[in-house]
C-alpha positions in Angstrom: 100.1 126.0 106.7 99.6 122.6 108.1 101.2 119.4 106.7 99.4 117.7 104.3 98.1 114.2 106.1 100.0 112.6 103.6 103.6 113.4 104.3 102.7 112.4 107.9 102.1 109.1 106.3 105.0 109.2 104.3 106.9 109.7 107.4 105.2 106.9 109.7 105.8 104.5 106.3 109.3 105.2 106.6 109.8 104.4 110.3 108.2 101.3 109.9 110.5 100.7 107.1 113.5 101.4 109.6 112.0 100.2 112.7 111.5 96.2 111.2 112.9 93.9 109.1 111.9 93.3 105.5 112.4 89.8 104.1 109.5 89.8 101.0 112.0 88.8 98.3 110.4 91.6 95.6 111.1 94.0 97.7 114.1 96.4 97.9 115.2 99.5 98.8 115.8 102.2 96.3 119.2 104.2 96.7 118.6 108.0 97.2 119.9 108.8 93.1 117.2 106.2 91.9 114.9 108.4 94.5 115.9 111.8 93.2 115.4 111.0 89.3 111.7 109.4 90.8 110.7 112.6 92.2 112.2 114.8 89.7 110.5 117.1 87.1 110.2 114.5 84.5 106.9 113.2 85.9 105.8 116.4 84.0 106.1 115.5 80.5 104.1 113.5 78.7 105.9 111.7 76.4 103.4 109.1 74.2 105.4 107.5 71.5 109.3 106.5 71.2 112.5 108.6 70.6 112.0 110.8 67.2 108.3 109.6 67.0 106.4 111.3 69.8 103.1 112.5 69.4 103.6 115.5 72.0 106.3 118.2 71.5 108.9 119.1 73.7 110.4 115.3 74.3 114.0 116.5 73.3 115.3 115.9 76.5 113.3 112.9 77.3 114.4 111.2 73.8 117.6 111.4 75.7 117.0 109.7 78.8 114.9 107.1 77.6 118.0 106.3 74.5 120.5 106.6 77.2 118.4 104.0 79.4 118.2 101.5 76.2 122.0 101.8 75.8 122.7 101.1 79.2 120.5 97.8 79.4 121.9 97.0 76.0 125.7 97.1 77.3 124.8 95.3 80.8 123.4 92.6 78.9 124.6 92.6 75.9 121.7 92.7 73.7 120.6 94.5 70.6 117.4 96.0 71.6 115.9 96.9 74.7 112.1 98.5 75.4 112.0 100.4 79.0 108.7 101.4 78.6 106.9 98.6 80.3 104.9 100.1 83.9 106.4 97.2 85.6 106.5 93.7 85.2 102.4 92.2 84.4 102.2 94.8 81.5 105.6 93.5 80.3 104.5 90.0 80.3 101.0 91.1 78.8 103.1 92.6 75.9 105.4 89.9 75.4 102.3 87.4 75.0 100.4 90.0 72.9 103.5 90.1 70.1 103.8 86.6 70.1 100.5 85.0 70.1 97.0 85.1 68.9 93.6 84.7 71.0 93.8 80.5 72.1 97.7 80.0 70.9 99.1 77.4 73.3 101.4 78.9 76.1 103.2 76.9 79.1 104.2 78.1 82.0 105.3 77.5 85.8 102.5 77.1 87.5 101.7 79.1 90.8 101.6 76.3 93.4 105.4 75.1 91.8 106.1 78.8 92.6 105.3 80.7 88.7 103.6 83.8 88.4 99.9 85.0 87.7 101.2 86.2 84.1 102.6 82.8 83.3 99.0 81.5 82.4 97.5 80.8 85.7 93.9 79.4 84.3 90.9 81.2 84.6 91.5 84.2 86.6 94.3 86.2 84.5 95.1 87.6 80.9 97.2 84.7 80.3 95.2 81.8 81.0 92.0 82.9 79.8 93.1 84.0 76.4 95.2 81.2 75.7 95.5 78.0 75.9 97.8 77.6 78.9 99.6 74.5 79.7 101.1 74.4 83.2 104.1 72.5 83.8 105.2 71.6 87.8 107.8 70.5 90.3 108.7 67.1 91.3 108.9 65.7 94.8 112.3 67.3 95.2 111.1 70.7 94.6 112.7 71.1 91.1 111.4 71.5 87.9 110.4 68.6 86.2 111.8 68.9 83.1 111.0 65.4 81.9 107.4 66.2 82.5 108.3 69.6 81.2 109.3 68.3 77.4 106.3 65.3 77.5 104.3 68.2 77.7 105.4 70.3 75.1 106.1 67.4 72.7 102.1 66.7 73.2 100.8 70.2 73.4 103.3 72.0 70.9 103.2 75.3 72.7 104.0 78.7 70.8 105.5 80.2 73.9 107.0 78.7 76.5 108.0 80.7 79.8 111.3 80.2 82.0 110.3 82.3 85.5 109.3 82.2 89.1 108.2 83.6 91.6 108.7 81.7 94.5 110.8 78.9 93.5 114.1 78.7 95.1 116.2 77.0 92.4 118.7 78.2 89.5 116.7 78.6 86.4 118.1 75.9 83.9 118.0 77.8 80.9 119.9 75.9 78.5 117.3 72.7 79.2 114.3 75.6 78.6 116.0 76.2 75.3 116.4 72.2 74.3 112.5 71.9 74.7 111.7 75.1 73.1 113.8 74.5 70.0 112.8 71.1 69.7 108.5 72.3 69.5 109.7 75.1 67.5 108.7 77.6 70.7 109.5 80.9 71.7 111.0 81.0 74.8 110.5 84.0 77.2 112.8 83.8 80.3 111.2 86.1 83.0 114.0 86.9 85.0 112.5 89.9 87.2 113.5 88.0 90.8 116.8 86.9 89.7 118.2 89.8 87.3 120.5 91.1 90.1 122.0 88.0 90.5 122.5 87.2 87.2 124.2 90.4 86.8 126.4 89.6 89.2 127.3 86.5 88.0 125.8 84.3 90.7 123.1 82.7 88.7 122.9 81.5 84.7 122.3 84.5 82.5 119.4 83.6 79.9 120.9 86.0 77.5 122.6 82.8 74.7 119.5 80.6 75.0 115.9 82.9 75.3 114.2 85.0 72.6 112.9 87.0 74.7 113.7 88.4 78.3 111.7 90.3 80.7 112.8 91.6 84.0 111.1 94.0 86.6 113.4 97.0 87.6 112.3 96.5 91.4 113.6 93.3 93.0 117.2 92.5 92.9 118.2 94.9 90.3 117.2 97.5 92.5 115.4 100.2 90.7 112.3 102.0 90.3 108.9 100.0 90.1 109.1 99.5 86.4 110.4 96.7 84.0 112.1 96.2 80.7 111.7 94.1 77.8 115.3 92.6 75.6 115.3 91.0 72.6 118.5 88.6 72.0 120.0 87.8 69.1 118.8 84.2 68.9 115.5 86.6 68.9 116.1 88.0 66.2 117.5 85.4 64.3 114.0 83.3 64.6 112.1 86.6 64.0 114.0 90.0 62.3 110.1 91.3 63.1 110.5 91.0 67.1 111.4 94.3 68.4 108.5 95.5 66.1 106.4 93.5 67.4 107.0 94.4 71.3 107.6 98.0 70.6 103.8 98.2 69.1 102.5 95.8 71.7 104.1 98.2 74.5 102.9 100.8 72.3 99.9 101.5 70.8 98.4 98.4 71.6 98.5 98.0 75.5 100.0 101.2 77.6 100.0 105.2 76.8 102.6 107.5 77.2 106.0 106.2 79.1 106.5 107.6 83.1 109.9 109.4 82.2 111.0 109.6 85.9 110.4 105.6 86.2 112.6 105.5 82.6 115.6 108.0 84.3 115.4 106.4 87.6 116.1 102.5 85.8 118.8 104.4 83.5 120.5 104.6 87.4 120.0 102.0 88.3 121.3 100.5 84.9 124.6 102.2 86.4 124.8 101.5 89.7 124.6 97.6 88.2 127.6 97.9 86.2 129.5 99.0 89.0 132.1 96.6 91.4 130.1 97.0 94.4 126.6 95.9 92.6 128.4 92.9 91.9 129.5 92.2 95.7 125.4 93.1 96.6 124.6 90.6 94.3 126.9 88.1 95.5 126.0 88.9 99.1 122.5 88.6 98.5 122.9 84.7 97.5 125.5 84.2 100.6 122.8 85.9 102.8 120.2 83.4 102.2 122.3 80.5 102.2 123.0 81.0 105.7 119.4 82.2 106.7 118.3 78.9 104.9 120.9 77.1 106.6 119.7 78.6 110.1 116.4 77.9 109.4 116.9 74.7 109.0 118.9 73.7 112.2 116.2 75.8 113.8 114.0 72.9 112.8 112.3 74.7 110.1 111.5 72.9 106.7 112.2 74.1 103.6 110.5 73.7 100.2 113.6 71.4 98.3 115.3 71.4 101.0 117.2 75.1 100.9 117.6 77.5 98.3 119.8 78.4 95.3 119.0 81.7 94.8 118.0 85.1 97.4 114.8 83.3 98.2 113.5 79.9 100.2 110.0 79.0 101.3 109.2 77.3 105.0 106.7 74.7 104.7 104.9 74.1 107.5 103.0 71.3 106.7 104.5 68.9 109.2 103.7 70.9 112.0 101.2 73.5 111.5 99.4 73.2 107.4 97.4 76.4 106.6 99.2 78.6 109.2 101.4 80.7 106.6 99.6 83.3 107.1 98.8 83.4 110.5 102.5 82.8 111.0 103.5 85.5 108.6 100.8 88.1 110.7 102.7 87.1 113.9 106.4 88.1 112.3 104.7 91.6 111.0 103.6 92.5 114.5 107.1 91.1 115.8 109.0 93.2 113.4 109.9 90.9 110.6 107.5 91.0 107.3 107.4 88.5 105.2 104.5 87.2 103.3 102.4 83.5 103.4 102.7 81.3 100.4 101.2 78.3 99.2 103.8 74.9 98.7 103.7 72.3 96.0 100.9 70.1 97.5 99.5 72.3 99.3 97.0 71.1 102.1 95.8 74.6 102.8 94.6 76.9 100.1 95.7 80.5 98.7 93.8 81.9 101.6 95.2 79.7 104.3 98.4 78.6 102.4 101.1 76.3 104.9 104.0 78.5 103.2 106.2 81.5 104.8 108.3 83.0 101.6 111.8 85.0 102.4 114.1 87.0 100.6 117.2 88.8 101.1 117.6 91.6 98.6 116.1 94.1 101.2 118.0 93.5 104.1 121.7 93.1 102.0 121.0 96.8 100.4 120.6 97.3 104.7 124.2 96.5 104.9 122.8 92.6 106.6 124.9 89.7 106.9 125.9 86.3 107.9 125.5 87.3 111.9 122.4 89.0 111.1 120.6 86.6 109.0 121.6 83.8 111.9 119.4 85.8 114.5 116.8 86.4 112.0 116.3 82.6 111.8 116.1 82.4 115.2 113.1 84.7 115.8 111.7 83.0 113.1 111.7 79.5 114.7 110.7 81.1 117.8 107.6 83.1 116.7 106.6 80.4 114.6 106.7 78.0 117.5 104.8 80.5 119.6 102.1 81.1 116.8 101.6 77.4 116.1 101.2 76.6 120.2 99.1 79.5 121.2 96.7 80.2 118.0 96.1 76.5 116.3 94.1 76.9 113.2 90.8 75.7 113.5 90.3 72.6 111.3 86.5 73.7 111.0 86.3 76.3 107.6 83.5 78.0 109.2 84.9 78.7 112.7 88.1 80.0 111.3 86.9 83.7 109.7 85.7 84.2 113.8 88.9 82.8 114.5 91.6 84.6 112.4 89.5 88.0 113.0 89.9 87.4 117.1 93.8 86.2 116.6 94.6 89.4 114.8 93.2 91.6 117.7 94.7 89.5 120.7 98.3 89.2 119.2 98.6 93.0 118.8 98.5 92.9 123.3 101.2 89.7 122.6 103.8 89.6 125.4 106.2 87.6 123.3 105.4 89.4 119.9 105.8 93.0 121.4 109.1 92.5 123.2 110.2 90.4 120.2 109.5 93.6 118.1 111.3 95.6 120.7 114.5 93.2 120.1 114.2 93.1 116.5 113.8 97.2 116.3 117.2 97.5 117.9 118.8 95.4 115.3 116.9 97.1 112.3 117.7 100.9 113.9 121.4 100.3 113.5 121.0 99.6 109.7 120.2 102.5 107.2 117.8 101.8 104.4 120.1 101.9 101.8 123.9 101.1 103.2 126.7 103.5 101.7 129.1 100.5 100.7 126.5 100.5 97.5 126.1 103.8 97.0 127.3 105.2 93.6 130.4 106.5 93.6 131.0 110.2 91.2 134.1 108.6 89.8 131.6 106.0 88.8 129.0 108.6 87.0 
């Protein structure tokens, strides 16, 4: 019997994940015991409900896994109740808001040009900002959050729920100044924490844990899971409202998902593990050294960078000074080089989403490669260089209409590239030598 087409394209997926260099900062790799419990048996089951109240029978064994995944966030974080049932990180978020809030409650969040997320209340578009009243809070000239702005805000606009996250913004998450402001309005605070959990685990970044009432984090990014996410209450949670976990268990469940996917639940109950382990903690410590040095590289490659650098796994080049609305273009060139990124607006932007002057990078993927210092030095370097080829041979036409014709007839001609292709020829011979997931992190049995 002939293969499926499928696995063939599982299999060509999985060069290209070998043969290039991944640098989107919520991507990882999975290690092969998160990808066994994936593609286990326990995709089988349904499982609609929560441990000793299901409303199918047989969930013995999946009460289990799903109480032994709560425990283990619990312990890692120190927190008295955890929900794993979130499908990843926009559901949790959606829930979250949905416990807290009624239809046109206020709600402030970072907004997306600063580097926040859709869910954070971006107007119009999303759950958040059309069924709220969203306030957006920004960055200042220096890149950071403007936390002076930030409690003006709040003091006029009294939100109900304020939210500490990112998505592409570089900088430490000051938690403890989130908390002042909240407690002062009488807010909840919800620290999203889904790009940064890994380093916070590992010690490398301010935990959220003595100042939020609520903290959601995707399973995906840094922690280095499955493509799920999982909800804590803390105890300054519960000591503002006993009613909390109530409330997020029946927003998770009835009120916005079905039944739980029990392989995503075992597969984070590893990953859980593999977090509390010595050599997590070196990942997540290696991660943050990695992109200090590829931030610094950029940089004396001539780059710029959004705040000058980066205090976390991630940084964003700006290329307004030389090239604005070429993210993406830029970001197209890299993919057919080898290196994958993705484009990105910039606080005062002079593009626009669709031709944003912003490249954002990340290191989570290529540390769980085994990447480092030396590494991330000669990934700057192609950087600069394809950039500087992108920006010479392909200007952006300044005319709106011209420029569909145009990016349609630069994405055919740079696949024939000189440069790009042996580029990609260099950069395949460094990604070949790296496996997707290194053994230095692997699990160990004594560990199990």
């Amino acid at each position: 019997m002939a293969k499926d087409k499928i696995f063939n394209l599982i299999n060509k997926e999985e060069r290209r994940q070998k043969n290039k260099i991944g640098l989107i900062p919520s991507e990882n790799n999975i290690s092969p015991e998160v990808a066994k419990a994936l593609g286990s048996v326990l995709t089988n089951k349904y499982a609609e409900g929560y441990p000793g109240a299901r409303y199918y029978e047989g969930n013995q064994v999946i009460d289990e896994i799903e109480i032994e995944a709560q425990d283990r966030l619990k312990k890692l974080f120190d927190v008295p109740f955890v929900n794993v049932q979130p499908y990843s990180g926009s559901p949790a978020n959606s829930a979250i808001e949905f416990a807290l809030l009624e239809n046109g409650d206020t709600i402030m969040g970072l907004e997306l040009a600063s580097g926040g997320h859709l869910t954070h209340g971006h107007p119009r578009v999303t759950f958040s900002g059309r069924f709220f009243h969203s306030v957006q809070y920004g960055v200042g000239e220096d890149g950071r959050i403007n936390f002076t702005r930030l409690r003006q805000l709040a003091r006029q606009y009294k939100p109900k729920l304020i939210i500490a996250g990112n998505t592409a913004y570089p900088f430490e998450l000051d938690f403890a100044q989130f908390a002042q402001i909240a407690d002062e309005v009488g807010a909840y605070l919800l620290a999203d924490i889904s790009h940064v959990t890994g380093l916070i685990v590992a010690g490398v970044h301010p935990s959220p844990i003595p100042y939020a009432h609520v903290v959601m984090s995707t399973t995906h990014k840094t922690f280095r899971g499955p493509r799920g996410a999982f909800i804590l209450v803390t105890d300054k949670g519960l000591e503002k409202d006993p009613k909390l976990p109530s409330k997020i268990r029946k927003a998770v469940f009835p009120a916005l998902q079905g039944g739980p996917h029990n392989a995503t639940t075992a597969a984070i109950a590893i990953a859980a593990s593999e977090a509390m382990t010595p050599a997590y903690k070196k990942y997540g410590r290696q991660i943050k050294k990695n992109a200090a040095v590829l931030a610094e590289s950029l940089q004396k490659q001539g780059l710029k960078l959004v705040g000058d650098g980066t205090q976390t796994h991630l940084m964003l080049v700006d290329y307004t000074p030389i090239a604005p609305g070429m993210g993406g273009l830029i970001a197209r060139a890299l993919d057919t080089a080898g290196i994958y990124a993705n484009k990105n607006t910039v606080p005062g932007e002079q593009g626009s989403p669709v031709y944003p002057s912003g490249l954002r990078l990340g290191t989570p993927l290529v540390t769980t490669r085994g990447m480092g210092e030396r590494e991330m030095k000669q990934i700057a370097l192609w950087i600069k260089q394809v950039s500087e080829h992108t920006i010479e041979k392909y200007p952006l036409p300044t005319d709106l209409e011209q420029r569909k014709y145009f990016v349609e007839r630069y994405y055919k001609e740079m696949l024939d590239d000189e440069f790009l292709r042996q580029t990609e020829k260099d950069v395949k011979a460094l990604a070949k030598t790296f496996p997707l997931f290194a053994p230095q992190w692997r699990l160990q049995e004594s560990e199990t």
